[in-house]
C-alpha positions in Angstrom: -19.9 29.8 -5.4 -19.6 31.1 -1.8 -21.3 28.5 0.6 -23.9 31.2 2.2 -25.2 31.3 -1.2 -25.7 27.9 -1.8 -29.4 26.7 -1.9 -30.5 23.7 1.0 -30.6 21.2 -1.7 -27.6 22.2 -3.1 -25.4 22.4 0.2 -27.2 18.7 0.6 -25.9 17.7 -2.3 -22.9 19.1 -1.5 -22.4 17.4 1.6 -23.0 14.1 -0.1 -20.2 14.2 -2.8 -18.0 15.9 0.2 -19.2 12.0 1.8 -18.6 9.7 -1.0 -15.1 11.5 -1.7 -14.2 10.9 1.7 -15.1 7.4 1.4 -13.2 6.7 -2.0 -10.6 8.1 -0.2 -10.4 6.0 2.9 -11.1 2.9 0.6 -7.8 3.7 -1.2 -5.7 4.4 1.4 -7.1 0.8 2.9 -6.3 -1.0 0.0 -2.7 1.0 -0.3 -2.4 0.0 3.4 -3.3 -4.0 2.4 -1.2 -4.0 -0.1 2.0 -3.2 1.7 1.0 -5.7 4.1 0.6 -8.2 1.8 3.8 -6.9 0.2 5.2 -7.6 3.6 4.0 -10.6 3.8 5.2 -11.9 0.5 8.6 -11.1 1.9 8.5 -13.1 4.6 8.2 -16.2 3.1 11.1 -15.9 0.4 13.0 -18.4 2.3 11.8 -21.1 0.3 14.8 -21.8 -2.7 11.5 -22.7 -5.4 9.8 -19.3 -3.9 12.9 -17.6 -4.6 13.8 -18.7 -7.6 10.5 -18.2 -9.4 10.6 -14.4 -8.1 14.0 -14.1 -9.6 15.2 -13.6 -6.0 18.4 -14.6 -4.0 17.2 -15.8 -0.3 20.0 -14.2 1.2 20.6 -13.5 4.6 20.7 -9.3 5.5 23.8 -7.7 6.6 21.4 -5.1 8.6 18.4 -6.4 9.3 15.7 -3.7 9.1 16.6 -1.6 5.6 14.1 -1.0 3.2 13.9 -2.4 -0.5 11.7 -1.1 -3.1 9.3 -3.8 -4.9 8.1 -4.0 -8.3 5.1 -2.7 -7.4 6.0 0.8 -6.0 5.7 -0.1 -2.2 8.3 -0.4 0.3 8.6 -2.9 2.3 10.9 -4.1 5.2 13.4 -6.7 4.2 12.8 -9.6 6.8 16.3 -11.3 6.0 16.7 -11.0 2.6 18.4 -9.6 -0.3 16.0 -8.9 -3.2 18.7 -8.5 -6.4 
């Protein structure tokens, strides 16, 4: 249907699902957003030997600090000083 065409109400309700798709949207790229952080995060504090160990991890120290390492839950995160095997 061609906008000029669309009634008041309907171009009102229009503009409201236009609204709370924008919104789901925003909402999900938040929490997409907090979970890297928190993916991030996580990484940080692998220097623990128990942390490490009940991850399945090595706390290795980098041979470049700064390269990327993809976690099991589809994010990337930056490696902080440690080797995730």
């Amino acid at each position: 249907i061609l906008p000029s065409r669309l009634s008041e109400e309907q171009k009102r309700e229009s503009d409201t699902q236009v609204k709370a798709l924008q919104q789901k949207l925003s909402d999900l790229q938040r929490n997409k957003a907090t979970r890297e952080r928190l993916a991030e995060i996580m990484m940080q504090h692998l220097v623990f030997p128990s942390v490490a160990a009940a991850l399945g991890v090595s706390p290795t120290p980098l041979e470049a600090d700064g390269e990327t390492v993809e976690a099991e839950v589809g994010t990337e995160v930056k490696r902080r000083g440690l080797v995730v095997q």
